[in-house]
N, C-alpha and C positions, 0 to 999 in steps of 0.2 A: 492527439490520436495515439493510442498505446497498443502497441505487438506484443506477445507474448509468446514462448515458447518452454515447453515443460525440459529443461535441458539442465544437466549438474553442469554445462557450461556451454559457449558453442566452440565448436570447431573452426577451423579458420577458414574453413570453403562457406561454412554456415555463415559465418558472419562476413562473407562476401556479399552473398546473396542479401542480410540483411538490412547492408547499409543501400543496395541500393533501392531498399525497398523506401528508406529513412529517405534518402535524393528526393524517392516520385511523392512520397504525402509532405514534404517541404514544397515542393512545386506548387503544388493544391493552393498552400497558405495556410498549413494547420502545424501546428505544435507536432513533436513529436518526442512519445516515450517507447520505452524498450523494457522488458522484464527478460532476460537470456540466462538469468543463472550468474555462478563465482565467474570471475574472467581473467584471466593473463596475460602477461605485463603484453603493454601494446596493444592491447584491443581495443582497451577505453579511447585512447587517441584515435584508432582507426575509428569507431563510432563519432567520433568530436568531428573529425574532419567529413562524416558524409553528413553533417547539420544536426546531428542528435541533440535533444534539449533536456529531456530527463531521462534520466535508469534510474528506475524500480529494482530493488532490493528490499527486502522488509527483515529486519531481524526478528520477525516473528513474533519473540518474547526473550525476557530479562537470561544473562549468563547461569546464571543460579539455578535455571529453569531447564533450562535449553533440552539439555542429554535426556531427557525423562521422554521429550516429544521426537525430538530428531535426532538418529543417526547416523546420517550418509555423511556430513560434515560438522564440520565445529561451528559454534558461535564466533571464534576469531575470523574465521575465512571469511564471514560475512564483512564482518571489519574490514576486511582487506581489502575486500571489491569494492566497498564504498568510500575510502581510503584513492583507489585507483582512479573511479569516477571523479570524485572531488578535486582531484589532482590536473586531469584532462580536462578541466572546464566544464563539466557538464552539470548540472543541474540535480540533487539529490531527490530522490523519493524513497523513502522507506520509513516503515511502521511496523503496527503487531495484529497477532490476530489476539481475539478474549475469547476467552471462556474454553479455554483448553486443559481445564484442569489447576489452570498459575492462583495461587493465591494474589489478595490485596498487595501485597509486599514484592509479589514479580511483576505485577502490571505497574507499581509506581517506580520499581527498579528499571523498567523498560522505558516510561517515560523521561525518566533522569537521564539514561543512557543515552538516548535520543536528542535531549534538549542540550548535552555537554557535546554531542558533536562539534565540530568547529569547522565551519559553522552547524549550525542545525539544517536540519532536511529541508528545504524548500516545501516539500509535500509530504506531508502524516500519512497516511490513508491509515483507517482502526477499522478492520473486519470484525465483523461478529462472528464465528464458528459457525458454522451450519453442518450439524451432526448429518452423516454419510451412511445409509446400512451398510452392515460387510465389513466399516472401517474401524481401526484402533479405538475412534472416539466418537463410536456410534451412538453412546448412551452415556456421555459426559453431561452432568447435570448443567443445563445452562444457566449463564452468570446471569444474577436478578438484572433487571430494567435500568435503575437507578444506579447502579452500581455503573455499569456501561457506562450513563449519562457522566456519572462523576469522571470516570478511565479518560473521556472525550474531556472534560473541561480542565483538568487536569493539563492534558497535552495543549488545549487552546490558550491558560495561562503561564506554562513553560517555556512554549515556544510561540511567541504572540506576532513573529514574520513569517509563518507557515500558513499554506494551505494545511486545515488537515480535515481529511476528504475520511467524511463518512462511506462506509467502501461494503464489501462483502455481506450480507447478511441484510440488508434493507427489504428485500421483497418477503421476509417474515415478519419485518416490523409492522407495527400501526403507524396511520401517521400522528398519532399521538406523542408515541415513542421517537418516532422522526422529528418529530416539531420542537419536543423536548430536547434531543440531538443540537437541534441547530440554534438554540436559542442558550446551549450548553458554550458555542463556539466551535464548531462544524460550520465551516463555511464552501464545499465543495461536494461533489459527488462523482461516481464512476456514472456514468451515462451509456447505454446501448443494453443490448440482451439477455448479455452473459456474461460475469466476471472470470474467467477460467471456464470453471464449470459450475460456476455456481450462478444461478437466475436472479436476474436483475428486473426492478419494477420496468413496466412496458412505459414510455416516453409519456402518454397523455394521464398516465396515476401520479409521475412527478411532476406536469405541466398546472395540474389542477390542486396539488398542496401547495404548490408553489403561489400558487395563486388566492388560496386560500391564506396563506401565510403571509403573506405581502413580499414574498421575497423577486428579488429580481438578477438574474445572471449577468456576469458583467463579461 
């Protein structure tokens, strides 16, 4: 079960509040992840001890890339946090997103970076961009089909003990494009309505490729 909050970190009232949110969905019997933004020293551990199992962090995209798409922070600070988590026991998730502009060379720079963690991510997740009106990268030409598929098996031969969770960008695919996905080495997916704010297929469109597929959830 994953939390999210749009935050360049949280506060420390905030991240009061959030572990005990992390307590009540451990009570449940579910998993739990957090996506809160950079974090400071001791926070990770605070998250460890209310039962936290993943934080989400995505490096987004490759060093070389970075400054072009984001600048409220560095590509190192991301290192940091994931650095912090890895440190408190927690369980790593972080990826990129495509088709942001990166060339072939920043998407396989991204992967490398990712695979040379030590260890590797537990969890990939590879968003596909979904162009925004209004936004920066409203009219970013999107990355071809196959190209995607290669970015996905790439990461599934790199790091071959990860989940890596086809993620952002599914409810514009075919399941063509999806079935290609998972037979790429995607063996995961984000589940429920809304990725942020980005629209995820409704429960019974994945129940029914799934099954068309022969795939089975484990």
């Amino acid at each position: 079960f994953c939390m999210g909050a749009a935050w360049r970190g949280p506060k420390d009232k905030d991240l009061a509040k959030v572990s005990e949110m992390i307590r009540t969905v451990k009570a449940m019997g579910l998993q739990t992840c957090v996506t809160l933004g950079m974090l400071k020293d001791g926070q990770a551990s605070e998250l460890k001890d209310a039962g936290l199992d993943y934080y989400n962090h995505n490096l987004d995209t490759d060093a070389s890339f970075y400054g072009q798409v984001i600048t409220t922070h560095k590509h190192a600070d991301r290192i940091d946090t994931l650095g912090q988590v890895r440190e408190a026991g927690i369980k790593v998730c972080s990826g990129g997103i495509i088709g942001m502009g990166e060339s072939r060379r920043n998407r396989a720079a991204l992967i490398v970076q990712l695979a040379n963690l030590n260890p590797p991510p537990e969890s990939v997740p590879i968003n596909n961009l979904v162009p925004i009106p209004g936004t920066p990268m409203a009219n970013v030409a999107p990355v071809d089909s196959f190209e995607f598929v290669r970015t996905l098996a790439a990461a599934r031969i790199t790091m071959p003990t990860s989940f890596v969770r086809l993620s952002a960008g599914r409810q514009e695919m075919s399941d063509e494009l999806q079935a290609l996905c998972f037979m790429a080495g995607a063996n995961s997916i984000f589940y429920g309505d809304k990725l942020l704010t980005t629209g995820n297929p409704e429960a019974d469109r994945d129940e029914a490729l799934f099954d068309k597929l022969g795939l089975r959830p484990i």
